[in-house]
PDB file of N, CA, C and O in Angstrom, chain B, residues numbered from 101:
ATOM      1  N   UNK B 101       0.832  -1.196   0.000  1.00  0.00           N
ATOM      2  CA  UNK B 101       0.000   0.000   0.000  1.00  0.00           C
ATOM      3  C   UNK B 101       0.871   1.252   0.000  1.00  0.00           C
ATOM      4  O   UNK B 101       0.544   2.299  -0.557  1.00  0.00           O
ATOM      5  N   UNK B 102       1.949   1.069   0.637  1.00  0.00           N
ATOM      6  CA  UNK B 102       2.462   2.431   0.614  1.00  0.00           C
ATOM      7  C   UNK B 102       3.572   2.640  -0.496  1.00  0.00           C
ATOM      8  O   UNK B 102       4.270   3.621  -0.752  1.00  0.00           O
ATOM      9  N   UNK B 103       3.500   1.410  -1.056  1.00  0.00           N
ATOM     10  CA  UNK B 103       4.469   1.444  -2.395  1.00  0.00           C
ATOM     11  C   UNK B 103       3.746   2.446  -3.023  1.00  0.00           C
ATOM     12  O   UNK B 103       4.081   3.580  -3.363  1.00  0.00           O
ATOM     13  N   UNK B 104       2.604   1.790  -3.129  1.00  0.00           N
ATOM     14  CA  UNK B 104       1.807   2.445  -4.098  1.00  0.00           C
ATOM     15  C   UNK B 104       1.388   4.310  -4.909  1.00  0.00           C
ATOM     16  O   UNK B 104       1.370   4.960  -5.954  1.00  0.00           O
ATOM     17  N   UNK B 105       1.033   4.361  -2.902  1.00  0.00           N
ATOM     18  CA  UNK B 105       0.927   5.584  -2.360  1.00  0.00           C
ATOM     19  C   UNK B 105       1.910   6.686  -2.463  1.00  0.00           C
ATOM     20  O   UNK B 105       1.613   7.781  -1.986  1.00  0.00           O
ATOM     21  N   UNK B 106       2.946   6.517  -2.988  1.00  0.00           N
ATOM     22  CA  UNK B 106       4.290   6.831  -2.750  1.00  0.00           C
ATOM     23  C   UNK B 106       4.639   7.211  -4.651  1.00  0.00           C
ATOM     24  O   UNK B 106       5.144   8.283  -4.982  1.00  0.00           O
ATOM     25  N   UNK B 107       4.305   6.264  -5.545  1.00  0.00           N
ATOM     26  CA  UNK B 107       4.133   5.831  -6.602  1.00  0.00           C
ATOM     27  C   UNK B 107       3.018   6.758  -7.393  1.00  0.00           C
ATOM     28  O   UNK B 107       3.063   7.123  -8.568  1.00  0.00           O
ATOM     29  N   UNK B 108       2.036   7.022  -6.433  1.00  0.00           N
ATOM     30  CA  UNK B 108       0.926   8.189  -7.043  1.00  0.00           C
ATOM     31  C   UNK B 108       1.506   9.463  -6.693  1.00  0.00           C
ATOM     32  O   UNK B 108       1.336  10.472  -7.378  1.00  0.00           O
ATOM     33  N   UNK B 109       2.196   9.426  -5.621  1.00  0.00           N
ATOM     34  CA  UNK B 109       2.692  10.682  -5.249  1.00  0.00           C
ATOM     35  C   UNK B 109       1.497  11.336  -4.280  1.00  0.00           C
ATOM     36  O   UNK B 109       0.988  12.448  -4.425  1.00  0.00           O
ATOM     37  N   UNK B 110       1.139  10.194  -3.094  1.00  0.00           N
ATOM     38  CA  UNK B 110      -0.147  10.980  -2.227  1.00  0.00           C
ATOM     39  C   UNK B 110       0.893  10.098  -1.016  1.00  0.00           C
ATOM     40  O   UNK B 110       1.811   9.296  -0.848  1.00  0.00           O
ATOM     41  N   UNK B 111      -0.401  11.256  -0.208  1.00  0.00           N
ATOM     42  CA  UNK B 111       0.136  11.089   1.415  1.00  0.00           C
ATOM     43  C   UNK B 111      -1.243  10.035   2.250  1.00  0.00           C
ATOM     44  O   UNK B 111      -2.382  10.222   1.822  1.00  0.00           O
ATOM     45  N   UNK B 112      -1.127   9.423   2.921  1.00  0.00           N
ATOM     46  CA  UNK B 112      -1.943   9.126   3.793  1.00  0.00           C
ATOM     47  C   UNK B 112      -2.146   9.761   4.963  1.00  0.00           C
ATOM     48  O   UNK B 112      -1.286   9.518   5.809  1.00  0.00           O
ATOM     49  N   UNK B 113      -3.095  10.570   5.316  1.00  0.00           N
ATOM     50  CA  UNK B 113      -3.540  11.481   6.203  1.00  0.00           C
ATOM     51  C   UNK B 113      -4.101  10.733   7.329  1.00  0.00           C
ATOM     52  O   UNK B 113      -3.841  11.023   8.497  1.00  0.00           O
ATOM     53  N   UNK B 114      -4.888   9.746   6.975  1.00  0.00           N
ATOM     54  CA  UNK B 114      -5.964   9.035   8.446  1.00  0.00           C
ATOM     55  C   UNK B 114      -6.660   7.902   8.140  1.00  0.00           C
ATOM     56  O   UNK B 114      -6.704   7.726   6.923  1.00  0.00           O
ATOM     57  N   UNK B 115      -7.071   7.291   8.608  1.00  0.00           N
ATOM     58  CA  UNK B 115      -7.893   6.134   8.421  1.00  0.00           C
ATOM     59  C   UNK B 115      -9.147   5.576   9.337  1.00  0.00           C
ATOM     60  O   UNK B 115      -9.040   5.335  10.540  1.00  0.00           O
ATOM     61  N   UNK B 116     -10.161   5.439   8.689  1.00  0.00           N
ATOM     62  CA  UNK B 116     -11.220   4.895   9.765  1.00  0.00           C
ATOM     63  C   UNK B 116     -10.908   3.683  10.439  1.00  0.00           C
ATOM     64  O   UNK B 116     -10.488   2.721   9.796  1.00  0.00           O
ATOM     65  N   UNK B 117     -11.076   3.630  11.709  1.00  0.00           N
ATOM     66  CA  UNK B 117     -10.832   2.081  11.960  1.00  0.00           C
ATOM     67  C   UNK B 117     -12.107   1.596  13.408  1.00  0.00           C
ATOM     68  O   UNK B 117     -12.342   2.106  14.503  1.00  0.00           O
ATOM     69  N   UNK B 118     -12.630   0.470  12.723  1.00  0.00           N
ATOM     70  CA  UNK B 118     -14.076   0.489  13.485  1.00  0.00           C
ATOM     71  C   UNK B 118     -13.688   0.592  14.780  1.00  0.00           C
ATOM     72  O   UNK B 118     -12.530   0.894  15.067  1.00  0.00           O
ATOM     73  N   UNK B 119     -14.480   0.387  15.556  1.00  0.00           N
ATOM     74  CA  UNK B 119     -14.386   0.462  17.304  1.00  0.00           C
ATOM     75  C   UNK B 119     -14.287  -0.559  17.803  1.00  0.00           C
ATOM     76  O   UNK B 119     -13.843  -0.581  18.950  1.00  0.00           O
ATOM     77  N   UNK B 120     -14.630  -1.709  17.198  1.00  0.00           N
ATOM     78  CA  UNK B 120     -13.903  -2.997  17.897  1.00  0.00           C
ATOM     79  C   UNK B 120     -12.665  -3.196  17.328  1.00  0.00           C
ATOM     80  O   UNK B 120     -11.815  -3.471  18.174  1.00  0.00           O
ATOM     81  N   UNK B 121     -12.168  -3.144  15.936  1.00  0.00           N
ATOM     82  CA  UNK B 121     -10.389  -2.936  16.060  1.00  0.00           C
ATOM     83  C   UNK B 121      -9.713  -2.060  16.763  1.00  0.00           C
ATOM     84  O   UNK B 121      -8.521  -2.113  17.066  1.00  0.00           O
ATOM     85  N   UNK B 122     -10.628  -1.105  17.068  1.00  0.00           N
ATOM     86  CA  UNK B 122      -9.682  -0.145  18.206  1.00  0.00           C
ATOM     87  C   UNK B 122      -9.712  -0.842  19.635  1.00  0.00           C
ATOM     88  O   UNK B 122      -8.711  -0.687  20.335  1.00  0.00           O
ATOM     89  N   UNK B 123     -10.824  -1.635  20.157  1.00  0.00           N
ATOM     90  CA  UNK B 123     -10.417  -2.032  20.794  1.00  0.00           C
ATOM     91  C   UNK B 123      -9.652  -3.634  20.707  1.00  0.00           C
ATOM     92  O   UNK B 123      -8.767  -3.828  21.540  1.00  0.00           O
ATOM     93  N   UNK B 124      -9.835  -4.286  20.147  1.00  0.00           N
ATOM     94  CA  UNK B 124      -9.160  -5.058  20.223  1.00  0.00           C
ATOM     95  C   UNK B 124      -7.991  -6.067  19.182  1.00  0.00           C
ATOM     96  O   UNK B 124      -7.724  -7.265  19.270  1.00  0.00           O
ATOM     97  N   UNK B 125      -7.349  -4.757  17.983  1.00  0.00           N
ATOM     98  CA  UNK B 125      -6.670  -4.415  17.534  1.00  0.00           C
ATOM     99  C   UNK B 125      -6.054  -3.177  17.253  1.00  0.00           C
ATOM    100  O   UNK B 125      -5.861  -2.914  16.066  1.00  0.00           O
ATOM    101  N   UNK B 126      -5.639  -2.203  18.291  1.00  0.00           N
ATOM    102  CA  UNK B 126      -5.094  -1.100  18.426  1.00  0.00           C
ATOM    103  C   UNK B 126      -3.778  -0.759  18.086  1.00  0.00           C
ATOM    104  O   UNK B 126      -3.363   0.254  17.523  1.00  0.00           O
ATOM    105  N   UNK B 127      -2.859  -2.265  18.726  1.00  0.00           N
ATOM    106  CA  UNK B 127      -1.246  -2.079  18.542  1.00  0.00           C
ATOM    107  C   UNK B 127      -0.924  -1.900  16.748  1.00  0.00           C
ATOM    108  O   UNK B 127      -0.175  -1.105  16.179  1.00  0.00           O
ATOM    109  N   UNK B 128      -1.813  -2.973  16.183  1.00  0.00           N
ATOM    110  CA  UNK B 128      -1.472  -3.648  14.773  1.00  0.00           C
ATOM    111  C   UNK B 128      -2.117  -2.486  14.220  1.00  0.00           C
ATOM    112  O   UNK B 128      -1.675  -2.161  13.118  1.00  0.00           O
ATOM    113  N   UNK B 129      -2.982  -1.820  14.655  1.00  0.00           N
ATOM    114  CA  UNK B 129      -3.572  -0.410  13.635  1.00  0.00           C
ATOM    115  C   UNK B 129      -2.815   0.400  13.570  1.00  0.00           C
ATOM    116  O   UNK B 129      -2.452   1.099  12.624  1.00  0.00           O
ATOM    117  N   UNK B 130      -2.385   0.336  15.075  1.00  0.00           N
ATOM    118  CA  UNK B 130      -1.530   2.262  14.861  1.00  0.00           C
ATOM    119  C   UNK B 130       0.027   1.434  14.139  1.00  0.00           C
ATOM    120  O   UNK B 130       0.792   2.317  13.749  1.00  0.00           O
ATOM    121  N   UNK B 131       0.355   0.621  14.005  1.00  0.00           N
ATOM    122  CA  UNK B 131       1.386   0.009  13.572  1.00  0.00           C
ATOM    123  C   UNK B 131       1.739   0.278  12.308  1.00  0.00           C
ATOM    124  O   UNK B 131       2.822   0.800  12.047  1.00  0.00           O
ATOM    125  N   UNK B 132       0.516  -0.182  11.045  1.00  0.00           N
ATOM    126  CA  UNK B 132       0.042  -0.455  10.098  1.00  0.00           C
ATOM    127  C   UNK B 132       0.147   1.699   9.215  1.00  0.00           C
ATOM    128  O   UNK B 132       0.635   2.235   8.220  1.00  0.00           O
ATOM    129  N   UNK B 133      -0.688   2.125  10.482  1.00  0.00           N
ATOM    130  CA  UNK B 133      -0.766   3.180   9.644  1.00  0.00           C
ATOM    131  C   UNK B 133       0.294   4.107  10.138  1.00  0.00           C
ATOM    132  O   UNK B 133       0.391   5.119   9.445  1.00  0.00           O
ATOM    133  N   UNK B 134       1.204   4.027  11.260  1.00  0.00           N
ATOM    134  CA  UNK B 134       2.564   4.704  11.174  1.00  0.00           C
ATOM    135  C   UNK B 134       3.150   4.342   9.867  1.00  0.00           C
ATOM    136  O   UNK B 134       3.695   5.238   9.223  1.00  0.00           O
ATOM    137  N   UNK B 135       3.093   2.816   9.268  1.00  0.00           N
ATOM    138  CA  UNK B 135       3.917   2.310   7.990  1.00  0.00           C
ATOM    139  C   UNK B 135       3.327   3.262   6.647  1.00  0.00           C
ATOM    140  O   UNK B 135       3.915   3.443   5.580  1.00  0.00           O
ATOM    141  N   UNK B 136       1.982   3.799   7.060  1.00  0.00           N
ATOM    142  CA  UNK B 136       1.872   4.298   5.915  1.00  0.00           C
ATOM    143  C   UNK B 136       2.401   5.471   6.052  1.00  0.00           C
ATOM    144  O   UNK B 136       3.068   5.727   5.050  1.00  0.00           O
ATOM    145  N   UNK B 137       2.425   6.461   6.957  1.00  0.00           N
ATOM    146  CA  UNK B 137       3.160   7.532   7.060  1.00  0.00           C
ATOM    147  C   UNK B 137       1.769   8.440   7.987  1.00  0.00           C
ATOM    148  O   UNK B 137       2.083   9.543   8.434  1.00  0.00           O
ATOM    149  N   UNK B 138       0.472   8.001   8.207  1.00  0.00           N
ATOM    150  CA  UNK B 138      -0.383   8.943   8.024  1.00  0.00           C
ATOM    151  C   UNK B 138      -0.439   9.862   9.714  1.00  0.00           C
ATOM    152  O   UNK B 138       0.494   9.725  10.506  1.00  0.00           O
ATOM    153  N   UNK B 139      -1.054  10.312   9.879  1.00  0.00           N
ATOM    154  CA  UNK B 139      -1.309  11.235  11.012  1.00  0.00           C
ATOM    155  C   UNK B 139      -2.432  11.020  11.894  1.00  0.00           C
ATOM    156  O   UNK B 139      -2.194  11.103  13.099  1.00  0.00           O
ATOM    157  N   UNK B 140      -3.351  10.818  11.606  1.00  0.00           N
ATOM    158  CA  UNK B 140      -4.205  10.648  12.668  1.00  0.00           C
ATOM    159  C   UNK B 140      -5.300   9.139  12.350  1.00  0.00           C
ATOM    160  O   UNK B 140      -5.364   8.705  11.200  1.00  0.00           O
ATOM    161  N   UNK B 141      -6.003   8.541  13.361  1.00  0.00           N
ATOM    162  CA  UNK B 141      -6.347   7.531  13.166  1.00  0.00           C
ATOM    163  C   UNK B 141      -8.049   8.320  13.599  1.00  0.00           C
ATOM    164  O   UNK B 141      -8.336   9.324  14.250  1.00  0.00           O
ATOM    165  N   UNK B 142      -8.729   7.484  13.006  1.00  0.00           N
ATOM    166  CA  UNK B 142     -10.358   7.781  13.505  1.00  0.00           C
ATOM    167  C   UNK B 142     -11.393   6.595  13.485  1.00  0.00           C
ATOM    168  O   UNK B 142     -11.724   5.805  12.601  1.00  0.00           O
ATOM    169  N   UNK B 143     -11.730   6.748  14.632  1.00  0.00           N
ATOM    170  CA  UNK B 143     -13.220   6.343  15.060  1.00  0.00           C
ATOM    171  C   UNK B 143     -14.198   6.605  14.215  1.00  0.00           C
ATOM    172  O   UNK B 143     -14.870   7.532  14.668  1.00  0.00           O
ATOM    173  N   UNK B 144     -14.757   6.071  12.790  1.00  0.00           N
ATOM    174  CA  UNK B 144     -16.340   6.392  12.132  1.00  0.00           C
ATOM    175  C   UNK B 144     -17.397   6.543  13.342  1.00  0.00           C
ATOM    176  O   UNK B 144     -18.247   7.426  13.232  1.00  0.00           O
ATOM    177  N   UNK B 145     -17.386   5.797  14.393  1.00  0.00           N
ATOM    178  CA  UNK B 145     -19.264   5.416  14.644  1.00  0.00           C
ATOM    179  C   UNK B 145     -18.838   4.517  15.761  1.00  0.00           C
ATOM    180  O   UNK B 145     -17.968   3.645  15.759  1.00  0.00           O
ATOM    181  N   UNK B 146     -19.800   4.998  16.909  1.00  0.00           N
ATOM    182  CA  UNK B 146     -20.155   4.004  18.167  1.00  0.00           C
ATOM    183  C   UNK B 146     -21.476   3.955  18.642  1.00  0.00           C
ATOM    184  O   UNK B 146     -22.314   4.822  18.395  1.00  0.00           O
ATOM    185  N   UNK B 147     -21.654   3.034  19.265  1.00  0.00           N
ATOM    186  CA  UNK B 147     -23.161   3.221  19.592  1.00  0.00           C
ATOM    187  C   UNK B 147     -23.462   4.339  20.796  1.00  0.00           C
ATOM    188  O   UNK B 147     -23.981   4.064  21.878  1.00  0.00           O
ATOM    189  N   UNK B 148     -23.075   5.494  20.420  1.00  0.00           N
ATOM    190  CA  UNK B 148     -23.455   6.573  21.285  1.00  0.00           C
ATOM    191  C   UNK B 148     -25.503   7.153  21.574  1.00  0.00           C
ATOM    192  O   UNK B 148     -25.999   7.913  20.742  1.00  0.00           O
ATOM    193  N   UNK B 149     -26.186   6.750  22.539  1.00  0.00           N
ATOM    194  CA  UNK B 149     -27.286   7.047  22.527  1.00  0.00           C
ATOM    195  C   UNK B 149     -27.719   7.408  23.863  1.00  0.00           C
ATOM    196  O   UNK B 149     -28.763   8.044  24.011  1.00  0.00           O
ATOM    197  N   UNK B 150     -27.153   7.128  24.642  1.00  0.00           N
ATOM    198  CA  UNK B 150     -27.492   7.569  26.044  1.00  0.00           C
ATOM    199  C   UNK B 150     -26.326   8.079  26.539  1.00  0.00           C
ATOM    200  O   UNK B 150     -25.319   7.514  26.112  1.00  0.00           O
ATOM    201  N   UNK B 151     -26.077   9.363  27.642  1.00  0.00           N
ATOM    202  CA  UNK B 151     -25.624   9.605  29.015  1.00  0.00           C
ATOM    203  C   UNK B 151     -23.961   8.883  29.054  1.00  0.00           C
ATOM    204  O   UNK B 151     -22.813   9.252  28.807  1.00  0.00           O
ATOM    205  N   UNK B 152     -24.816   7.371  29.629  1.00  0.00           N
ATOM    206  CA  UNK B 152     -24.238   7.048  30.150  1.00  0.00           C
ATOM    207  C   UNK B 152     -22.926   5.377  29.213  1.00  0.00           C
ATOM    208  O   UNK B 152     -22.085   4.555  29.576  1.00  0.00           O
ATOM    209  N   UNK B 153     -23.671   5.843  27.887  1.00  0.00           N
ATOM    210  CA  UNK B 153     -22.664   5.300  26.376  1.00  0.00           C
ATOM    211  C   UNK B 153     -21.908   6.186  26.132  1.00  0.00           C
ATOM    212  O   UNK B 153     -20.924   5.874  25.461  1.00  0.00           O
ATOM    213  N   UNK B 154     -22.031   7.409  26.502  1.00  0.00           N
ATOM    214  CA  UNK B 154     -21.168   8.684  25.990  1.00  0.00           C
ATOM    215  C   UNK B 154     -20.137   8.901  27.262  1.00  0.00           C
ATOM    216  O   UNK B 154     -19.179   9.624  26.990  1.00  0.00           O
ATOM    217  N   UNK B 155     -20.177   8.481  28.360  1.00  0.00           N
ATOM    218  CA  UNK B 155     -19.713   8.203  29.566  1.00  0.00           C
ATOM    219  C   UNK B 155     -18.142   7.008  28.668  1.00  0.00           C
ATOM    220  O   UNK B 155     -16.999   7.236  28.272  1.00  0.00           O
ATOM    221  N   UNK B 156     -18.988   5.883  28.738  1.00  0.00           N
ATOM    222  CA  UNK B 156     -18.136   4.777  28.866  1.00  0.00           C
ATOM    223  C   UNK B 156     -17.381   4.908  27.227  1.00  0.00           C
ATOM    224  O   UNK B 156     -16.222   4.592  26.960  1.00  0.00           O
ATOM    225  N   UNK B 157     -18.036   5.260  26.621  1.00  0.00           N
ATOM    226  CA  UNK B 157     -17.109   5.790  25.201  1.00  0.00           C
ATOM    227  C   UNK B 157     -15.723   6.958  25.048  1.00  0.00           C
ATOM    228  O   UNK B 157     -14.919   7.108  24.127  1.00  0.00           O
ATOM    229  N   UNK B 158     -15.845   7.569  26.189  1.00  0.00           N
ATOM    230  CA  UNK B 158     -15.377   8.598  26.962  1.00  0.00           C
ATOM    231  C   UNK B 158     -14.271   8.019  27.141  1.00  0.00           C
ATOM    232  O   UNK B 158     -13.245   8.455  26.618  1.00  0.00           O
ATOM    233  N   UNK B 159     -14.285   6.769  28.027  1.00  0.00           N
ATOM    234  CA  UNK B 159     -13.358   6.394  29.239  1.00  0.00           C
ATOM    235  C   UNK B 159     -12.376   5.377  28.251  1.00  0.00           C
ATOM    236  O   UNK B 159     -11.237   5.026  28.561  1.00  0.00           O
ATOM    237  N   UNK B 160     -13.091   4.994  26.998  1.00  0.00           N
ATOM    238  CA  UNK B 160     -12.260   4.181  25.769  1.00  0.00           C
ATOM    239  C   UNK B 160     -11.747   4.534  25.128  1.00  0.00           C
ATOM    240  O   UNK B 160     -10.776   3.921  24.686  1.00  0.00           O
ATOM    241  N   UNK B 161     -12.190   6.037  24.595  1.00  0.00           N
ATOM    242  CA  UNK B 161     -11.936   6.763  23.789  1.00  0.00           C
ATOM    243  C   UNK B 161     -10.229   7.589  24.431  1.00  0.00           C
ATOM    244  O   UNK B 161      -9.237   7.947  23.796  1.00  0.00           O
ATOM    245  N   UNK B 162     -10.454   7.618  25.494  1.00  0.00           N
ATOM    246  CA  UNK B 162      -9.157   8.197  26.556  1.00  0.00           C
ATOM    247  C   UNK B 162      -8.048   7.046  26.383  1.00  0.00           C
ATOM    248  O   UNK B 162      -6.823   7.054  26.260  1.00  0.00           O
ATOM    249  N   UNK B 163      -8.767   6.326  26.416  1.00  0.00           N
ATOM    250  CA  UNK B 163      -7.383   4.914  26.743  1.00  0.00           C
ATOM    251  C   UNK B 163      -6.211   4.923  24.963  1.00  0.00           C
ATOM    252  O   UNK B 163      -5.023   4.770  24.680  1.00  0.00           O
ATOM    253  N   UNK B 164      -7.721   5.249  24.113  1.00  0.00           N
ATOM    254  CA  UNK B 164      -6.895   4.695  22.884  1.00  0.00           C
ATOM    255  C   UNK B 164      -5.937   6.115  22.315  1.00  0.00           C
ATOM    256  O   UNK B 164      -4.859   6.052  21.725  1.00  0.00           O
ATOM    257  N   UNK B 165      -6.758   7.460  22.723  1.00  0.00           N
ATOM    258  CA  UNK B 165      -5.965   8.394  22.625  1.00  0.00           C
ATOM    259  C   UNK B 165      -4.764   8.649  23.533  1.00  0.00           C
ATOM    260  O   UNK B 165      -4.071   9.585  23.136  1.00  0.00           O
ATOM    261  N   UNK B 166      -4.368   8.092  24.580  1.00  0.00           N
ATOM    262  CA  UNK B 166      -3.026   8.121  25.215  1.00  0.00           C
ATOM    263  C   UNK B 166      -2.527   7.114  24.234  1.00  0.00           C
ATOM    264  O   UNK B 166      -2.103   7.828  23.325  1.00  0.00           O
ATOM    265  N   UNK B 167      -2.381   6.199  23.976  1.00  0.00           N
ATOM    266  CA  UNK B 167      -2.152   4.395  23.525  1.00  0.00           C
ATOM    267  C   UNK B 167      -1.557   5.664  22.035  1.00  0.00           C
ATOM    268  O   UNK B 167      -0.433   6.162  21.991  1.00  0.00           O
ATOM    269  N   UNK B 168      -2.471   5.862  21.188  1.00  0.00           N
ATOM    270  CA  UNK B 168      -2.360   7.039  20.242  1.00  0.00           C
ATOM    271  C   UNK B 168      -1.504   8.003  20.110  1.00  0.00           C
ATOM    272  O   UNK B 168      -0.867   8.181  19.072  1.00  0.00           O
ATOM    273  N   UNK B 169      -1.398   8.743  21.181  1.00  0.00           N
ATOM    274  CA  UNK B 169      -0.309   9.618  20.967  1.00  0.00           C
ATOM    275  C   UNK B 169       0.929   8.896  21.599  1.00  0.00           C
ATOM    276  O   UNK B 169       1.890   9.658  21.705  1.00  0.00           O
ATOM    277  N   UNK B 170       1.155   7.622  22.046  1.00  0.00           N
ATOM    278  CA  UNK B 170       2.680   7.615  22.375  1.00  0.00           C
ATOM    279  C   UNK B 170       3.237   6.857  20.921  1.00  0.00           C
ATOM    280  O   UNK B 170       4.405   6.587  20.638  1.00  0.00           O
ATOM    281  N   UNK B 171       2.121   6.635  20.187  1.00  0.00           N
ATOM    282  CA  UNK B 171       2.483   5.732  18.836  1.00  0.00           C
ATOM    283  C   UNK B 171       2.879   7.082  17.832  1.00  0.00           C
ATOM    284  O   UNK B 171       3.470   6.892  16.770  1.00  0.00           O
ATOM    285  N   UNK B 172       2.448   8.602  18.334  1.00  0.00           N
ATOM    286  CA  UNK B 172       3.095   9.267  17.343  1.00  0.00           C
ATOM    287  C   UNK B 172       1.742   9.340  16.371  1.00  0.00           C
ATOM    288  O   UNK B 172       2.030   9.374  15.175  1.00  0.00           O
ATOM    289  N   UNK B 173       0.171   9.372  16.706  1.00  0.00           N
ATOM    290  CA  UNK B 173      -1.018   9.678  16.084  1.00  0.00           C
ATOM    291  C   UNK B 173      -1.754  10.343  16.437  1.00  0.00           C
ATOM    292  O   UNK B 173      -0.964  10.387  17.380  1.00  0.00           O
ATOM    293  N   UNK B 174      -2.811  11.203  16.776  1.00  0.00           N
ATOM    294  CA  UNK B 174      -3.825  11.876  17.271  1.00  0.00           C
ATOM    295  C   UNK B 174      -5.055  10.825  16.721  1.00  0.00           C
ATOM    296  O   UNK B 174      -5.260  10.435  15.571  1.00  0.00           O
ATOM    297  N   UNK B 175      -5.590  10.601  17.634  1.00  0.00           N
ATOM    298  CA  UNK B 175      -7.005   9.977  17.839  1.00  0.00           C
ATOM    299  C   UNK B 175      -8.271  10.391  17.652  1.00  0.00           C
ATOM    300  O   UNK B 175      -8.659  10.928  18.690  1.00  0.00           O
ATOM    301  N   UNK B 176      -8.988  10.392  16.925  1.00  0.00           N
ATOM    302  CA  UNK B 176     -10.126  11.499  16.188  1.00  0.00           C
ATOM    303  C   UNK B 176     -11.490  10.609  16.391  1.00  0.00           C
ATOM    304  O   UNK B 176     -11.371   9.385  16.461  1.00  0.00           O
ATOM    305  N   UNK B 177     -12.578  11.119  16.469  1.00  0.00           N
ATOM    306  CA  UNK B 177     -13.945  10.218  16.467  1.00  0.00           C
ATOM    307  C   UNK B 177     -15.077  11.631  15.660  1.00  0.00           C
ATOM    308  O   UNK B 177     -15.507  12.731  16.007  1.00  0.00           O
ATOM    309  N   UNK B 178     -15.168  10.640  14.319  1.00  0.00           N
ATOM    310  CA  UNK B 178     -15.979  11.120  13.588  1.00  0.00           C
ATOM    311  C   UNK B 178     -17.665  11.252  14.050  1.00  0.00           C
ATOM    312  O   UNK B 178     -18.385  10.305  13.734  1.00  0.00           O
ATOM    313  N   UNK B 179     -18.200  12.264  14.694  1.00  0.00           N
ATOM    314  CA  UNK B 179     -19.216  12.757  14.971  1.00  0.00           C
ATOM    315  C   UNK B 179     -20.176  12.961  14.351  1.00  0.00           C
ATOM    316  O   UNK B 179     -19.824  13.603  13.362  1.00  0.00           O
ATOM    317  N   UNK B 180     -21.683  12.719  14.332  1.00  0.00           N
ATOM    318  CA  UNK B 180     -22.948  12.849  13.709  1.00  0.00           C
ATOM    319  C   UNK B 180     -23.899  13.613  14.397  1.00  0.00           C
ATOM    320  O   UNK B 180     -23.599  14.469  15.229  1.00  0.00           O
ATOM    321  N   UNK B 181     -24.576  13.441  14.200  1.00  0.00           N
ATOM    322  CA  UNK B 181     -25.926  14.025  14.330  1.00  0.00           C
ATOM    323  C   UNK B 181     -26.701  13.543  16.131  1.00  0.00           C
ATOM    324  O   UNK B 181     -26.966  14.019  17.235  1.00  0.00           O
ATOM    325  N   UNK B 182     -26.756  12.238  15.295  1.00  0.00           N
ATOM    326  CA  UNK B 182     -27.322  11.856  17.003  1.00  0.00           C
ATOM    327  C   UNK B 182     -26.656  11.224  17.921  1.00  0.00           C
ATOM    328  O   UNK B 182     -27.102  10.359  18.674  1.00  0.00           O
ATOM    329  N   UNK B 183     -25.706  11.593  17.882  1.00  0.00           N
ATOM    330  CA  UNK B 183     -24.309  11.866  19.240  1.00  0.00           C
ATOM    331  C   UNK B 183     -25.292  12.986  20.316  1.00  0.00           C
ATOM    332  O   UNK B 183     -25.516  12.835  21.517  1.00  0.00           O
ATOM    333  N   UNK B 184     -25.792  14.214  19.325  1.00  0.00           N
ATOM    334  CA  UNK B 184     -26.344  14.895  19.934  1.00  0.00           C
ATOM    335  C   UNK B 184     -27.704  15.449  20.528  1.00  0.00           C
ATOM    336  O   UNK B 184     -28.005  16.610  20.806  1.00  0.00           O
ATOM    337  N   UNK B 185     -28.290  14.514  20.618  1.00  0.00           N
ATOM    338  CA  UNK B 185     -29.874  14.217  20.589  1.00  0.00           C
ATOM    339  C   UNK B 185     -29.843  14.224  22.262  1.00  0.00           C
ATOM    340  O   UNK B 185     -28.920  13.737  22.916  1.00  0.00           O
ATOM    341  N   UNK B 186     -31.310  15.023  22.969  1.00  0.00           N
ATOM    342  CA  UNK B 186     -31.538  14.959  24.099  1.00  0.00           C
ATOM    343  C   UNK B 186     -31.707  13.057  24.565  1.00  0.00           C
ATOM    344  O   UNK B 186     -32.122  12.098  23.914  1.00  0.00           O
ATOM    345  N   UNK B 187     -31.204  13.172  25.857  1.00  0.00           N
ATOM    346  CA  UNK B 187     -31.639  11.796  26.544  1.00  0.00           C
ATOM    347  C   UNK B 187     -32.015  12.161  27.888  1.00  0.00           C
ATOM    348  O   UNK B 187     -31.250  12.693  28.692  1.00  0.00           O
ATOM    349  N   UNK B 188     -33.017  11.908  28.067  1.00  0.00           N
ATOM    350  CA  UNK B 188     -33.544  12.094  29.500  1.00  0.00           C
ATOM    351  C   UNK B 188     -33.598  13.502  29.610  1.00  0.00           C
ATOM    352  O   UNK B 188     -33.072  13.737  30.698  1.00  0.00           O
ATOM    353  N   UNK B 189     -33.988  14.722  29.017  1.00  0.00           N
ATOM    354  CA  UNK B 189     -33.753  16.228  29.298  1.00  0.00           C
ATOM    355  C   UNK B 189     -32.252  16.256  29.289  1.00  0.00           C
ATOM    356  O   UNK B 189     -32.024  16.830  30.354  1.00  0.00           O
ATOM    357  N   UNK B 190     -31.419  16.066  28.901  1.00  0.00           N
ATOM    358  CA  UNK B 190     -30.267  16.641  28.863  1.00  0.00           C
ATOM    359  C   UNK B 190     -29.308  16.302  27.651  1.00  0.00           C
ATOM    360  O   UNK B 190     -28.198  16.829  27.576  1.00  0.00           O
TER     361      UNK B 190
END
């Protein structure tokens, strides 16, 4: 891939990587895309709908962004719409 990439004359900037490879392929991701050269890694989509998912997404989302920046990436989570939707009045 990065022959390739290299070969077109482009950069790799970021990559989506679902939320269960982040969690339970994190080392081999940020690995993979240091090889490509790119900069930041991102989160598409979690099941964010309540309080207390945005809580514990929080507390994962922390783990993989330290884990993230000592690999030399910034950790990004691509945001929608109903991330932001009332739950319970708030």
């Amino acid at each position: 891939m990065n022959r390739k990439l290299k070969e077109l004359n482009l950069t790799a900037m970021s990559a989506h990587v679902g939320i269960d490879s982040l969690k339970e392929n994190l080392e081999s991701e940020l690995e993979y895309l240091n090889t490509l050269g790119a900069k930041y890694i991102v989160c598409p989509s979690a099941e964010i709908n309540t309080i207390e998912s945005a809580l514990r997404h929080a507390e994962i989302f922390n783990k993989i962004g330290e884990q993230s920046a000592k690999a030399g990436l910034i950790f990004a989570y691509h945001n929608h719409d109903f991330e932001f939707k009332m739950n319970n009045g708030q």
